[in-house]
N, C-alpha and C positions, 0 to 999 in steps of 0.2 A: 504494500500500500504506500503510496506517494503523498506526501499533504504539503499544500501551497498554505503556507498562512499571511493573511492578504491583514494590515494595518490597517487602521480606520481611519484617523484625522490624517489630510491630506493625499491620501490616497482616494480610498471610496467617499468622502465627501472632505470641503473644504474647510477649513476654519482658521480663525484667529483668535486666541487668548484678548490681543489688546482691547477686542469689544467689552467684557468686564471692567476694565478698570477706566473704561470711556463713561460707559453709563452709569456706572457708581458715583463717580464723579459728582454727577449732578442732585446726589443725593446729600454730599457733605455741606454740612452749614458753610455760608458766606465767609465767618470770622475762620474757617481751618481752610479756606481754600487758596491754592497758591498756585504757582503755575507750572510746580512739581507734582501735582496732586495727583494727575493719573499714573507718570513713573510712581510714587508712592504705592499706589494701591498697587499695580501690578509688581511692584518687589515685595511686596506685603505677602500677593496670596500666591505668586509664582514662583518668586525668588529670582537669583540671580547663578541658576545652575545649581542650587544648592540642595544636595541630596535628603534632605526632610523638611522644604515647605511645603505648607500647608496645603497647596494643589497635588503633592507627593501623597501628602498621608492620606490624602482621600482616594488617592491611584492604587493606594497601597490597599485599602480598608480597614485602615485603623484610626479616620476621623472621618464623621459623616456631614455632609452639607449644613443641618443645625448649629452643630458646633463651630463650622468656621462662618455664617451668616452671622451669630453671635460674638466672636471673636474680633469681627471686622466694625460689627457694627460698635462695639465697647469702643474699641481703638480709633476708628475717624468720627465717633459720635455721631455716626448714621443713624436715621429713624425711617428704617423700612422693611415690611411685612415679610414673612416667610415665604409667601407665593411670588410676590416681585422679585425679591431675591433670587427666588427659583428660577425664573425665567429668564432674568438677566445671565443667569448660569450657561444657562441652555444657548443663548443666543450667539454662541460663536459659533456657529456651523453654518455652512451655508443650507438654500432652501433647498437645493436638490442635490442629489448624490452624482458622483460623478459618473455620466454616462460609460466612457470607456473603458474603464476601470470597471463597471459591472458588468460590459460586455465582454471583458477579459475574464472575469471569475466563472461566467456561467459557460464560458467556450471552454474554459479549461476541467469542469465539473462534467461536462458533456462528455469530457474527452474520458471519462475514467478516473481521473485525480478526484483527492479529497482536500474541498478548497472551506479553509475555516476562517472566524476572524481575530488577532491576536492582536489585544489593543493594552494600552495604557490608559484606563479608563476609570472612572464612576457611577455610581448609581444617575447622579444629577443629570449625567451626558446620557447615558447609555440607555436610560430608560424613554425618555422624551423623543430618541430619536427613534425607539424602534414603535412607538405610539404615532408618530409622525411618518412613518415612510415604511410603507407597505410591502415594499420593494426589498428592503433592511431586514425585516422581517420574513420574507420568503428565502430569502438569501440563507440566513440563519438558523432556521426551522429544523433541520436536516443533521447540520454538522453539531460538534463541538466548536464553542465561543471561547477562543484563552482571554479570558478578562483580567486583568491585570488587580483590580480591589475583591474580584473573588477567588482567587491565588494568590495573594498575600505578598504579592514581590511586581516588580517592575521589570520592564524588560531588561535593563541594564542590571539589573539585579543578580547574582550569585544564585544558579539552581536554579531560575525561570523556564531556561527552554529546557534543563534536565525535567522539571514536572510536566512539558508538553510530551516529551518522547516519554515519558513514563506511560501518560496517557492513552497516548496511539498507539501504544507495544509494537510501532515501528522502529527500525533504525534511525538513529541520528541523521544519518545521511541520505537517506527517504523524507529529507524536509526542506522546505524553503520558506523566506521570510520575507516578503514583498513588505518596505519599508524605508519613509522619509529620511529618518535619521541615522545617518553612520553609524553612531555608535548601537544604536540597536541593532544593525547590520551584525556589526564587529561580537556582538555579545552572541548574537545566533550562530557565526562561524566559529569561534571560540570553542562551543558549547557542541563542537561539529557535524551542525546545519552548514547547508548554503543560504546563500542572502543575494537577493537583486535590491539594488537602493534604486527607490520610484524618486524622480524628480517633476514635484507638483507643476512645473512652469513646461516642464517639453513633456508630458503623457504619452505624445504618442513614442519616441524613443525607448521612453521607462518598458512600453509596454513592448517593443521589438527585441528589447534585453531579456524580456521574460519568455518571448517568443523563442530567442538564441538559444535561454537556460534549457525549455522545454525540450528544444528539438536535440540539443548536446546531449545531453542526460536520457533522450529516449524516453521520457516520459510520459507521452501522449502528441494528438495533433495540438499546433500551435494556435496560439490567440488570435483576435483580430486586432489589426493596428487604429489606433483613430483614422477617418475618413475625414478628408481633407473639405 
C-alpha cells in the first residue's frame, strides 16, 4: 500500500494567519492601540518561530480555542464574545479549496494510492472547514486524517511521521508528504518518507513534481497538471 499525505493550508486551500491579528485589531480599545498593534497580536498568538506558542499548543492539543480567546482577551483588554472570536479564527482560509490540488488527490486515489490529509491543525480550523466544504469532507470520509492536535505532536515534531507509518502498517518508504514547508518536508525524509515541497504561487509545477514522484516510484498513473 502507497499513501500520498496531501497538507492542508496552502496546499488544498489557501490561507493567511495575518487575517487574525488584522481583525482583532479592531477590537483593542483606542488608548492600547499603536501602530504595532497587529505585529503585537500576531507575535502574541503565532510567535516568532517559536516552538510553544500559543497557535502550537492548540496544533498540539494541549490548549483549546477558550483558553487562548481568554488569554488574548486579558492581555490586549479585548471585549469580545466567544463566537466572534471563533470566527475570526476560522477566517484565514480562503473561500474555496484549491481546485488543482483536488484534482490531483482524486486522480491519484483513482489510480490505487491511499491519499490522506496530514495537517498541523485545530479543532477551531479543522472543524469549520469541513462544515463549510463539502468537497473537504468527501475527500476525507474514506481515508485516515493525521491531525496534528489529535496526535499530540507537530509535524516537525520527534515521532510524528513514526505514528503515521505505525498506523498504515506500511513501510516508511510506501509514503509521501505533499507539503508547503521544508522543514516539514525534511522531518518526513528524516523519518524515511519521501517528500515533494508544493509551492503555493506555481501549483501547476508542484503538481508535475508529484507527477515525476508518481511515475519514478511506479506508483500509479500520474496527476493532472493545472490547465492553463
Amino acid at each position: 500500500m502507497y499513501n500520498v499525505l496531501f497538507d492542508l493550508g496552502n496546499v488544498l486551500i489557501d490561507f493567511d494567519h495575518r487575517i487574525v491579528s488584522q481583525r482583532l485589531a479592531e477590537y483593542v480599545p483606542e488608548n492600547r492601540r499603536s501602530s504595532t498593534i497587529q505585529n503585537e497580536l500576531h507575535g502574541f498568538i503565532f510567535g516568532n518561530g517559536e516552538p510553544n506558542s500559543p497557535n502550537v499548543e492548540l496544533d498540539r492539543g494541549s490548549k483549546d480555542l477558550d483558553e487562548l480567546h481568554n488569554e488574548i482577551s486579558q492581555h490586549f483588554d479585548i471585549a469580545i464574545s466567544s463566537s466572534d472570536f471563533g470566527a475570526i479564527w476560522q477566517s484565514i482560509f480562503s473561500d474555496e479549496l484549491n481546485a488543482d490540488a483536488v484534482a490531483c488527490w482524486n486522480q491519484l486515489s483513482e489510480s490505487g494510492l491511499t491519499v490522506s490529509i496530514c495537517s498541523n491543525t485545530n479543532p477551531g480550523h479543522w472543524i469549520p472547514l469541513l462544515d463549510s466544504h463539502a468537497e473537504l469532507r468527501d475527500l476525507t470520509e474514506i481515508n485516515t486524517c493525521f491531525l496534528s492536535y489529535e496526535m499530540g505532536k507537530q509535524k516537525a515534531d520527534p515521532g510524528f511521521f513514526e505514528l503515521i507509518a505505525n498506523a498504515t502498517n506500511a513501510p516508511r518508504e510506501h509514503h509521501v508528504l505533499i507539503d508547503d514547508l521544508k522543514e516539514n518536508c525534511a522531518s518526513a525524509e528524516s523519518a524515511g518518507m519521501h517528500a515533494v515541497l508544493f509551492q503555493p504561487k506555481d501549483p501547476n509545477e508542484s503538481i508535475h513534481r508529484i507527477n515525476e514522484f508518481v511515475k519514478t516510484h511506479g506508483w500509479g498513473r500520474t496527476a493532472p497538471s493545472q490547465s492553463k
